[in-house]
N, C-alpha and C positions, 0 to 999 in steps of 0.2 A: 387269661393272664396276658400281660402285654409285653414286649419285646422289651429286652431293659435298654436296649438303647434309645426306644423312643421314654423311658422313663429319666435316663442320661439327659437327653436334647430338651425336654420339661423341664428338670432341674435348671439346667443350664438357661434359659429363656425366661424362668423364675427369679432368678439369678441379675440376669442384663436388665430388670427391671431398677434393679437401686442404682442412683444416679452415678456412685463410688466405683460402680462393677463398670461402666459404661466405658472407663479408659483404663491407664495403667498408674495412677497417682502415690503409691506406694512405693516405696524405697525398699522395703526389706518383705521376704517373701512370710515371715511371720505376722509383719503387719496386715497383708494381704489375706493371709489364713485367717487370723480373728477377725476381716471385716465380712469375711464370709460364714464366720461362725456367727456373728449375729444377724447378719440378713434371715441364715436359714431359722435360728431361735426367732426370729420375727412370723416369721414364712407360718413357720409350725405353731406358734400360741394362735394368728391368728384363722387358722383351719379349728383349733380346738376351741376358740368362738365362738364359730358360725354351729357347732353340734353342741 
């Protein structure tokens, strides 16, 4: 089993991949939540791709 924090710093490095996470471009911290809600809906459909 692996340490959750290195599953944390994964996520997180999965994450600074989308060009939007790269800085702070959002105004409102809601806005910011939904662009993180689809990076990860992105993340996730395409792992159930590749199986």
């Amino acid at each position: 089993m692996l340490p959750k924090r290195w599953i944390v710093d994964r996520t997180f490095a999965l994450l600074a991949r989308y060009r939007r996470h790269s800085k702070d471009y959002e105004k409102t911290t809601e806005l910011a939540e939904a662009i993180t809600y689809i990076a990860m809906i992105n993340l996730k459909s395409k792992r159930i791709e590749k199986s």
